[in-house]
N, CA, C and O of each residue as an XYZ file, in Angstrom:
608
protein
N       0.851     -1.180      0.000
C       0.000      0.000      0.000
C       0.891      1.236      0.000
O       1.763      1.485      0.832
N       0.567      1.929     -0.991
C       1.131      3.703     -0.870
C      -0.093      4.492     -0.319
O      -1.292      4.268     -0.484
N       0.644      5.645      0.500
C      -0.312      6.416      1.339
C       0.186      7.462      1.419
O       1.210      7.508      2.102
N      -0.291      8.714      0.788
C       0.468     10.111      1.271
C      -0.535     10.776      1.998
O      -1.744     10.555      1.944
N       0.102     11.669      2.733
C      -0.722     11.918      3.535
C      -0.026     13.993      3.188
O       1.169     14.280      3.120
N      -1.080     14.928      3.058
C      -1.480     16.239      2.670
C      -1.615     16.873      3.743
O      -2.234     16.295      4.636
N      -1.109     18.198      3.998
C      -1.532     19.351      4.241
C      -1.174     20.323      3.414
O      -1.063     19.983      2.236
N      -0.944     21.508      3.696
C      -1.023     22.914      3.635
C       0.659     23.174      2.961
O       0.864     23.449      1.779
N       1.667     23.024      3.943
C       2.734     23.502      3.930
C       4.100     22.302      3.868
O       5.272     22.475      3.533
N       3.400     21.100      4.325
C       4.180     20.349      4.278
C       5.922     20.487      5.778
O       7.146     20.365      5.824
N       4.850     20.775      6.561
C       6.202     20.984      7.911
C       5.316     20.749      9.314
O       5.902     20.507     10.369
N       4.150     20.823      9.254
C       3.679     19.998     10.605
C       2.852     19.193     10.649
O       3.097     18.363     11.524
N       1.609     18.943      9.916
C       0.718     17.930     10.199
C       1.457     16.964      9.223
O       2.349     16.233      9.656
N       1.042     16.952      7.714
C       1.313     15.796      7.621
C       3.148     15.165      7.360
O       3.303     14.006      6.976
N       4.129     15.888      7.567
C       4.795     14.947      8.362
C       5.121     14.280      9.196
O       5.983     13.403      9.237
N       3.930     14.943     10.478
C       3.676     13.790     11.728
C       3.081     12.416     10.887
O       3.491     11.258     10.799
N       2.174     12.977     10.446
C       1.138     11.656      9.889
C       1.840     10.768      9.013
O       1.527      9.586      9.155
N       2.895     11.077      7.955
C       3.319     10.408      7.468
C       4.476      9.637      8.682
O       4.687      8.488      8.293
N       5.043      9.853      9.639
C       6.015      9.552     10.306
C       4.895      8.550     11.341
O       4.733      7.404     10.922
N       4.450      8.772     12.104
C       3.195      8.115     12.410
C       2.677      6.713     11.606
O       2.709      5.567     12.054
N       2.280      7.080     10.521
C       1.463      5.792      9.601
C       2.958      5.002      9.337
O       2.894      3.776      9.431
N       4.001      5.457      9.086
C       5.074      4.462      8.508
C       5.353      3.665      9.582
O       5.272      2.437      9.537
N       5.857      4.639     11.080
C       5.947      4.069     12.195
C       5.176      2.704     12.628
O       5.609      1.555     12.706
N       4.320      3.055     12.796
C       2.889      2.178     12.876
C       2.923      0.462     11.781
O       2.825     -0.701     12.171
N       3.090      0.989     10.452
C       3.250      0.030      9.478
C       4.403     -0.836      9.658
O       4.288     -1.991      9.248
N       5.468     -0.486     10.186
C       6.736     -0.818     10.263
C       6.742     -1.982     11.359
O       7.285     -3.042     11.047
N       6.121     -1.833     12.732
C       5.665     -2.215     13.551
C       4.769     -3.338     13.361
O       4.725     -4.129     14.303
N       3.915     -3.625     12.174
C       2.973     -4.322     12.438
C       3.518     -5.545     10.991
O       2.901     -6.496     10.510
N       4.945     -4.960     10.639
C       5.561     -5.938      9.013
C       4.744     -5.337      8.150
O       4.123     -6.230      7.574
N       4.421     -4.292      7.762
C       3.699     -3.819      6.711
C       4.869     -3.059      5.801
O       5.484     -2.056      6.164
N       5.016     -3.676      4.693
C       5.932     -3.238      3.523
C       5.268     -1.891      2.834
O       5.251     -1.765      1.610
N       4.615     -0.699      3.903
C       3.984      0.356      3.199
C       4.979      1.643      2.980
O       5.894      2.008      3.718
N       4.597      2.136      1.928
C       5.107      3.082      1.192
C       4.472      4.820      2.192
O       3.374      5.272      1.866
N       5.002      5.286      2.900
C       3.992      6.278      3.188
C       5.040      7.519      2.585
O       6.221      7.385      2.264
N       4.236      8.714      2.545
C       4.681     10.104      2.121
C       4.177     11.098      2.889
O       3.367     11.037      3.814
N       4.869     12.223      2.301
C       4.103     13.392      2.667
C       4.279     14.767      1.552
O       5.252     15.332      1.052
N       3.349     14.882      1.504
C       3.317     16.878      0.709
C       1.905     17.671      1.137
O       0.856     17.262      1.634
N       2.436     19.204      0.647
C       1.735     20.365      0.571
C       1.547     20.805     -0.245
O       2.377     21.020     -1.129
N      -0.118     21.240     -0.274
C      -0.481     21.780     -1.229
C       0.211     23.219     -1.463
O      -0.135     23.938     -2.400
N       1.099     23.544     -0.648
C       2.077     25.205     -1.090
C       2.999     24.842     -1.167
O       3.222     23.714     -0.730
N       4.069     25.638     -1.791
C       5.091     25.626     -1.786
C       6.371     26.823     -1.189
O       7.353     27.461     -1.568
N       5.802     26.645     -0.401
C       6.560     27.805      0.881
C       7.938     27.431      1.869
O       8.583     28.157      2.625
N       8.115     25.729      1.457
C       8.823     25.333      2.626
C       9.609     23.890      1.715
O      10.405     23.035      2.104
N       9.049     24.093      0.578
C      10.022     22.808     -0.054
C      11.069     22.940      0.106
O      11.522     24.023     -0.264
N      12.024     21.948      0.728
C      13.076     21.440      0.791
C      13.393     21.586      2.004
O      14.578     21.259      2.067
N      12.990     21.921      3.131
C      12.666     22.294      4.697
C      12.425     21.025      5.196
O      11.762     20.213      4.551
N      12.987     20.729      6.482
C      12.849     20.091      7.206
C      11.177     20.180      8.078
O      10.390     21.092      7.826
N      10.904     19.209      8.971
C       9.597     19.054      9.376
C       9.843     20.523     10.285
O      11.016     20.805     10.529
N       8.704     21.503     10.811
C       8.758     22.487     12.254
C       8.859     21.897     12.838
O       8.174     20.905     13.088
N      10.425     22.560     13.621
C      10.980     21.798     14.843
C       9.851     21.423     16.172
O      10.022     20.450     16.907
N       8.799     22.299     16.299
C       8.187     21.321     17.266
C       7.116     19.935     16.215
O       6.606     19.097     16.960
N       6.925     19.802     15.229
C       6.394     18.530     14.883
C       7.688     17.747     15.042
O       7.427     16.585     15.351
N       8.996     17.979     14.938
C       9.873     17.294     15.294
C      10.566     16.646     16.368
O      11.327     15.680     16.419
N      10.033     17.544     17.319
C      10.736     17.418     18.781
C       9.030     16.400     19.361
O       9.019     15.420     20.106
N       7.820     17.065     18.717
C       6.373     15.864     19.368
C       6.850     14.518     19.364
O       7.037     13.606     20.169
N       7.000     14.799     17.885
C       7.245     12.881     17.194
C       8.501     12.424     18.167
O       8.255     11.581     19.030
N       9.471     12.809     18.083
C      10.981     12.075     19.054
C      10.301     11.883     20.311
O      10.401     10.757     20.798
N       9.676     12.687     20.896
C       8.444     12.410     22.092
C       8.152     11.172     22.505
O       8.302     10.616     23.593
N       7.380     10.552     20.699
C       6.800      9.920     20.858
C       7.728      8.367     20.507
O       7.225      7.263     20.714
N       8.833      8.520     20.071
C       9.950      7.930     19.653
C      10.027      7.621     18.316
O      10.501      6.608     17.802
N       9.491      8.633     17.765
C       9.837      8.275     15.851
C      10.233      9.653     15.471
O       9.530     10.652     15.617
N      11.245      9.615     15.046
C      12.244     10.074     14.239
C      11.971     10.773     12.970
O      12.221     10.145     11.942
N      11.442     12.114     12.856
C      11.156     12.439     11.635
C      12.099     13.840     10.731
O      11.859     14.423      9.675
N      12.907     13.937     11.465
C      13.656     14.893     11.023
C      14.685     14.313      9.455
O      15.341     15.235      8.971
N      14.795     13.243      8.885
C      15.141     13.536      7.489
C      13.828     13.958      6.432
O      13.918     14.484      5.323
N      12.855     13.629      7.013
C      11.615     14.350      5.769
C      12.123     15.803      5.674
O      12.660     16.508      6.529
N      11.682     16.134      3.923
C      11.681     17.000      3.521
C      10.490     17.528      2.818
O       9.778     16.788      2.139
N      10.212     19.052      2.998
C       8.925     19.368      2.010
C       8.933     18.821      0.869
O       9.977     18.298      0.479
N       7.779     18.810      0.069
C       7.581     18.708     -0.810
C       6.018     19.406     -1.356
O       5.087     19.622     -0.580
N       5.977     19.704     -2.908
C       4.501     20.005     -3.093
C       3.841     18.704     -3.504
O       4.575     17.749     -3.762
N       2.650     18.586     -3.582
C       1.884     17.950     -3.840
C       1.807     17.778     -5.379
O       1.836     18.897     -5.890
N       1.727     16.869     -6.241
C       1.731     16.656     -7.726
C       0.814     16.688     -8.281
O       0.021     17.295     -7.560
N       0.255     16.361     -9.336
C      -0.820     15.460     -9.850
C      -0.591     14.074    -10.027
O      -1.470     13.220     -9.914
N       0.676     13.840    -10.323
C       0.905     12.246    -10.802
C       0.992     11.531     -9.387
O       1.380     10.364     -9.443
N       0.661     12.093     -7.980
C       0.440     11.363     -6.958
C      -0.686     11.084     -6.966
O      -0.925     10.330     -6.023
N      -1.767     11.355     -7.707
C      -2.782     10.662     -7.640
C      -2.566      9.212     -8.205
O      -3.053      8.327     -7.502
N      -1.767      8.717     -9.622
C      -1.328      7.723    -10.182
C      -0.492      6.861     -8.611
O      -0.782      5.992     -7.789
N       0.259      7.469     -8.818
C       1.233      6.652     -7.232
C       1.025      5.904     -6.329
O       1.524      4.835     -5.977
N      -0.056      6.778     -5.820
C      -0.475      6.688     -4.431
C      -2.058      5.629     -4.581
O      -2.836      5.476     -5.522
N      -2.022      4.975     -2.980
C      -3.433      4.062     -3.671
C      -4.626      4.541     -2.719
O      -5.835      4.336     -2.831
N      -3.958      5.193     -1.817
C      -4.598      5.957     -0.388
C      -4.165      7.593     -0.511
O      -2.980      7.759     -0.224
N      -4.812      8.705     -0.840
C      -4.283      9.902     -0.302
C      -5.308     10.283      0.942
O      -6.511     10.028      0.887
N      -4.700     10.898      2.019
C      -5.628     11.583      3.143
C      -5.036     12.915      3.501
O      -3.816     12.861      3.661
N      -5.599     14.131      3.673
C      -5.731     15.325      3.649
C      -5.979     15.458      4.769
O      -6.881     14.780      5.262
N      -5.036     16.662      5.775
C      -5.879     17.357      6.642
C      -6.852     18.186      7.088
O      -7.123     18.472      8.255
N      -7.320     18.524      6.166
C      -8.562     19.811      5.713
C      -9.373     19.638      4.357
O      -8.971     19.302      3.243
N     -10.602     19.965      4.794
C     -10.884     19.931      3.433
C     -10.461     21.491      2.254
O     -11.217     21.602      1.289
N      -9.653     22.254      2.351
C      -8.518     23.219      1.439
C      -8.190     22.672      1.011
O      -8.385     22.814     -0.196
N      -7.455     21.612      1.378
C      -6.048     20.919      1.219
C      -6.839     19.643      0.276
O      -6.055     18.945     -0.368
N      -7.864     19.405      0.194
C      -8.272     18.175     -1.076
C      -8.539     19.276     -1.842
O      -7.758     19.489     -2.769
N      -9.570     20.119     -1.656
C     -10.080     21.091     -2.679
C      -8.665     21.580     -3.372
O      -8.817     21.253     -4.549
N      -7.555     22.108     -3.265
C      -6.437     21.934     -3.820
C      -5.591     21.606     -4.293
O      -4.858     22.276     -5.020
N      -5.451     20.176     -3.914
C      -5.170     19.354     -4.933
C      -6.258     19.015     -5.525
O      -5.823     18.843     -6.663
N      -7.572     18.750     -5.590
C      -8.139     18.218     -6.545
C      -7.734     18.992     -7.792
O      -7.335     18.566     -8.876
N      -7.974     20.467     -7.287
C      -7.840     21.751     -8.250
C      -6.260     21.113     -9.400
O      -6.135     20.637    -10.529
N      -5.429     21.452     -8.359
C      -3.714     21.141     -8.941
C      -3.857     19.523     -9.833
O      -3.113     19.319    -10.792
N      -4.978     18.359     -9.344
C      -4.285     17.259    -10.600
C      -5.262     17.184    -11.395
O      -5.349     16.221    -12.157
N      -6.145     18.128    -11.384
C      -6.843     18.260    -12.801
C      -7.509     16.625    -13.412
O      -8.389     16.094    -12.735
N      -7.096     16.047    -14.483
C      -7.928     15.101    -14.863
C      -6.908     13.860    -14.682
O      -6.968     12.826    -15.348
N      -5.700     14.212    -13.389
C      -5.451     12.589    -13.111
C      -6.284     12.273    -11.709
O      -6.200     11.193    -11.123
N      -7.287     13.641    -11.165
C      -8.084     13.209    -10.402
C      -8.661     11.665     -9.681
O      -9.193     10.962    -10.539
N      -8.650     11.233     -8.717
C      -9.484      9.980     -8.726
C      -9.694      9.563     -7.190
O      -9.111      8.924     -6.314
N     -11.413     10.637     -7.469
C     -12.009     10.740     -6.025
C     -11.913      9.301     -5.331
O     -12.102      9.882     -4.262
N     -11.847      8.565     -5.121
C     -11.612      7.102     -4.697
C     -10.434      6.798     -3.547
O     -10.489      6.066     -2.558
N      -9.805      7.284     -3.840
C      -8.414      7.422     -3.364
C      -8.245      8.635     -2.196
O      -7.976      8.318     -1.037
N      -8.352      9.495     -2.436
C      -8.998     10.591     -1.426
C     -10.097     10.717     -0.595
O     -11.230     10.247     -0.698
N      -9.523     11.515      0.356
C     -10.580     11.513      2.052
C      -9.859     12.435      2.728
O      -8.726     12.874      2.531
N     -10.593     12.645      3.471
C      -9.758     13.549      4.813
C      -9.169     13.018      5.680
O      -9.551     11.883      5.394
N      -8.572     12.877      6.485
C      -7.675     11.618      7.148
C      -8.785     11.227      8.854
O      -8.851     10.114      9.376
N      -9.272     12.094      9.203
C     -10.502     12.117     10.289
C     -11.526     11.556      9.660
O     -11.748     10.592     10.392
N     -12.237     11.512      8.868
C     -13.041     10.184      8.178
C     -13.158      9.194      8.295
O     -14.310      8.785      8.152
N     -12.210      8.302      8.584
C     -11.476      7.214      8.911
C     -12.108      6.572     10.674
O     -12.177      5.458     11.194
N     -12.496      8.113     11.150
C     -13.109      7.744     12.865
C     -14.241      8.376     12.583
O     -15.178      7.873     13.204
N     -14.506      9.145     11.999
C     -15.686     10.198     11.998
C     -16.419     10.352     10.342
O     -16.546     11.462      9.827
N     -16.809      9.211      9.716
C     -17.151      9.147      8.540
C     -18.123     10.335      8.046
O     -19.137     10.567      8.703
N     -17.814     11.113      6.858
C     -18.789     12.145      6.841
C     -18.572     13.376      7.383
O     -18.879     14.382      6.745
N     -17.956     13.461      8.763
C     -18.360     14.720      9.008
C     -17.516     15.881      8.998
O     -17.810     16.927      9.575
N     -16.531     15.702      8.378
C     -15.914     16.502      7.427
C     -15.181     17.715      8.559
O     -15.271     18.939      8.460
N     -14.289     16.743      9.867
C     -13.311     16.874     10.694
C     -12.194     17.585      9.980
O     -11.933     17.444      8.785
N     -11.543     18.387     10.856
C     -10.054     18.799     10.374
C      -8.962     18.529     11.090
O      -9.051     19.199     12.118
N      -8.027     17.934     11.093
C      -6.712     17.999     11.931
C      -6.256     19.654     11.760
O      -5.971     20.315     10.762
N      -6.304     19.880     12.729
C      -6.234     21.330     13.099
C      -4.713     21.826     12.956
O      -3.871     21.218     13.616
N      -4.262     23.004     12.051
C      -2.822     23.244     11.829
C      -2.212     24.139     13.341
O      -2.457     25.259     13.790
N      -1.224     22.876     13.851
C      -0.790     23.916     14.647
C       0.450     24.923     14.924
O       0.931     25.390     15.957
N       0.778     25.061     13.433
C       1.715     26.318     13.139
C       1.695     27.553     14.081
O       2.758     27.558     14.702
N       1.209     28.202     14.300
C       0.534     29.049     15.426
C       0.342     28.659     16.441
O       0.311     29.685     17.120
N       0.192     27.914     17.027
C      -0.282     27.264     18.517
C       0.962     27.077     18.915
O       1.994     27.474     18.375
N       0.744     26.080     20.471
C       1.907     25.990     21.108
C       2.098     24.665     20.934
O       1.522     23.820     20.249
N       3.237     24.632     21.862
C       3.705     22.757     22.035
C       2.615     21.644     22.021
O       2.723     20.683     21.258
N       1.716     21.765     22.751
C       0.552     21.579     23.162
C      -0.172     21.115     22.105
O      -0.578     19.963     21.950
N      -0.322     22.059     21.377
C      -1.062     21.766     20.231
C      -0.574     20.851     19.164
O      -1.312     20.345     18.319
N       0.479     20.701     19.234
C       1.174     19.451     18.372
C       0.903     18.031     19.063
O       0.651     16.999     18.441
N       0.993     18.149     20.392
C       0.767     16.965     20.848
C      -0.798     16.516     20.841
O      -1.216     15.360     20.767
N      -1.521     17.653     20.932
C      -3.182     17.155     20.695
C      -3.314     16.786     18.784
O      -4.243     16.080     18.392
N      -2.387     17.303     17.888
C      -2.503     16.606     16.703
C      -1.398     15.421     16.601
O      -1.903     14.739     15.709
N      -0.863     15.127     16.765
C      -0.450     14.225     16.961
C      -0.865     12.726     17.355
O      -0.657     11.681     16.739
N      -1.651     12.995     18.825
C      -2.750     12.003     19.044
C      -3.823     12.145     18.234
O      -4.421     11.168     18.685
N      -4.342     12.441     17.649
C      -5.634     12.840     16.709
C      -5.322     12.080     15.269
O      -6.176     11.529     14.575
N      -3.790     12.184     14.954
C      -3.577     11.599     13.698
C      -3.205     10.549     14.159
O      -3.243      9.809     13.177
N      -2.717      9.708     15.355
C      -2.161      8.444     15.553
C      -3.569      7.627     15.826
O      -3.507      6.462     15.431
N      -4.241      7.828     16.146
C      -5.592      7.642     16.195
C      -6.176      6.990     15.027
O      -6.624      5.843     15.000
N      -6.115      8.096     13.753
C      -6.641      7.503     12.398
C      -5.864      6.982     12.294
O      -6.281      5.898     12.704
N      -4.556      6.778     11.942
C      -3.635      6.241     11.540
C      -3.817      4.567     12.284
O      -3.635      3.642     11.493
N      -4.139      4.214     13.655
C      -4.935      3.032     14.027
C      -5.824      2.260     13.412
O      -5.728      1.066     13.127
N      -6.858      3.143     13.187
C      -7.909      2.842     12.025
C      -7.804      2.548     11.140
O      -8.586      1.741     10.638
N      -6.818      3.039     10.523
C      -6.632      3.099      8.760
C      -5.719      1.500      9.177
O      -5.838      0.621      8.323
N      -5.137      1.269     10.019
C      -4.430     -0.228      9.987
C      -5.539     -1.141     10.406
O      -5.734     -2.186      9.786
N      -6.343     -0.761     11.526
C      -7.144     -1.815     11.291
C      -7.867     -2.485     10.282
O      -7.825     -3.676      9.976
N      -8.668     -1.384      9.712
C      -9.303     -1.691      8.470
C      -8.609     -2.820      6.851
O      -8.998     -3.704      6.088
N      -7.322     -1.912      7.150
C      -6.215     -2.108      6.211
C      -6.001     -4.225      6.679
O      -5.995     -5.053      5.768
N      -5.947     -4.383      7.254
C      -5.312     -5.986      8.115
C      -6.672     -7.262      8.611
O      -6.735     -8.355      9.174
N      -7.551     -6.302      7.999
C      -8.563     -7.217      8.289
C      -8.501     -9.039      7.652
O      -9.412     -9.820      7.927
């Protein structure tokens, strides 16, 4: 399974989430492919924000070689799972891959616990320490889900 996992900027949510879901996969013998990008490009080639970096070591996974990246269109081809932290962040890429589109594959990554109701992992660029660690648990959470489902 490939799985990228989307936000905004590509330096706090979803490189937890991608560091998280691999973590997780790694743990359970799962040969999964996980990623991460942003729908901007403000921070490509940047390391994760040092506090999504310092949460995750927290939590004992290691995410400081990720690097930004933007989001493609040909990750829709790639990828067999994409999950988004917001709904911006699908509406934006949907926008950006144009007709390699393929609603199927896409969701919001809170969906996964909360089907439908169109949850956000909350960016905590602005916030404090705190607030990384309440997203953090929030995405390790789905990221549970998405293995259960996944191992059935």
């Amino acid at each position: 399974m490939n799985i990228l996992m989307v936000c905004l900027g590509n330096i706090c949510r979803s490189p937890l989430a991608e560091g998280i879901m691999q973590h997780k996969a790694l743990q359970e013998g799962l040969p999964w492919l996980v990623d991460s990008a942003g729908t901007g490009n403000w921070h490509i080639g940047e390391p994760p924000h040092r506090l999504s970096q310092k949460t995750a070591l927290h939590y004992g996974i290691d995410i400081s070689g990720q690097r930004a990246r933007q989001f493609r269109p040909e990750d829709c081809v790639r990828f067999d799972r994409i999950y988004f932290m917001d709904p911006f962040n699908l509406r934006d890429a949907r926008n950006m891959a144009g007709n390699l589109w393929v609603h199927q594959k896409a969701s919001l990554l809170l969906d996964v616990l909360y089907p439908g109701a169109q949850r956000e992992v909350p960016d905590p660029y602005y916030g404090t320490e705190q607030d990384y660690h309440d997203v953090f648990h929030m995405i390790s959470e789905a990221c549970d889900a998405i293995l259960a489902k996944s191992v059935k």
